[in-house]
C-alpha positions in Angstrom: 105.0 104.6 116.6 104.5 102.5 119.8 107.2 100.2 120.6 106.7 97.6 123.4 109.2 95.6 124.7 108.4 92.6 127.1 106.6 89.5 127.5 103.4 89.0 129.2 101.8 85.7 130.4 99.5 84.8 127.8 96.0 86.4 127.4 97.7 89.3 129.0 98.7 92.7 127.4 102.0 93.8 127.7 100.7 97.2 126.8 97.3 98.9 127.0 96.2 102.7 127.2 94.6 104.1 130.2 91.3 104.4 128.7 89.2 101.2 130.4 86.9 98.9 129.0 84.6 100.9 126.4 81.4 99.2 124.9 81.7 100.4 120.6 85.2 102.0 121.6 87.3 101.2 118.1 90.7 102.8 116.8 91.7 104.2 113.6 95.0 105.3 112.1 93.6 108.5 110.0 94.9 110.1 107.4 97.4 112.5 109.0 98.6 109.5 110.6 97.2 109.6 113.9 96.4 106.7 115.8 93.6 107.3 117.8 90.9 105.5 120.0 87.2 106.7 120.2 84.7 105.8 122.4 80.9 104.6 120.9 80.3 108.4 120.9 83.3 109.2 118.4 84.8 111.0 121.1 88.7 110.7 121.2 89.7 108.9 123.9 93.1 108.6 123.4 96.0 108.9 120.9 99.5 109.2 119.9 99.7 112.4 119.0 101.6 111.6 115.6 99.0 114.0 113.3 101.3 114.9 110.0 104.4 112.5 110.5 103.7 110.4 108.3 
């Protein structure tokens, strides 16, 4: 789970990953309950590294 706490001004995040802008990038929250981003490639960028807590 990600918890962010804060305010940004708007059209700013008040959180974002360090993975950069990434043309067919998309996240999924799979089945072990991972959430994970993958590039265009369906290479794992990033993720929270929650696999089986669900």
């Amino acid at each position: 789970m990600i918890r962010v706490r804060g305010v940004a001004p708007p059209g700013q995040p008040v959180w974002s990953p360090t993975t950069g802008y990434r043309p067919g990038a998309h996240a999924v929250v799979q089945n072990d309950c991972n959430f994970v981003i993958y590039d265009g490639d369906g290479k794992p960028l990033w993720s929270t590294a929650t696999w089986g807590r669900c």
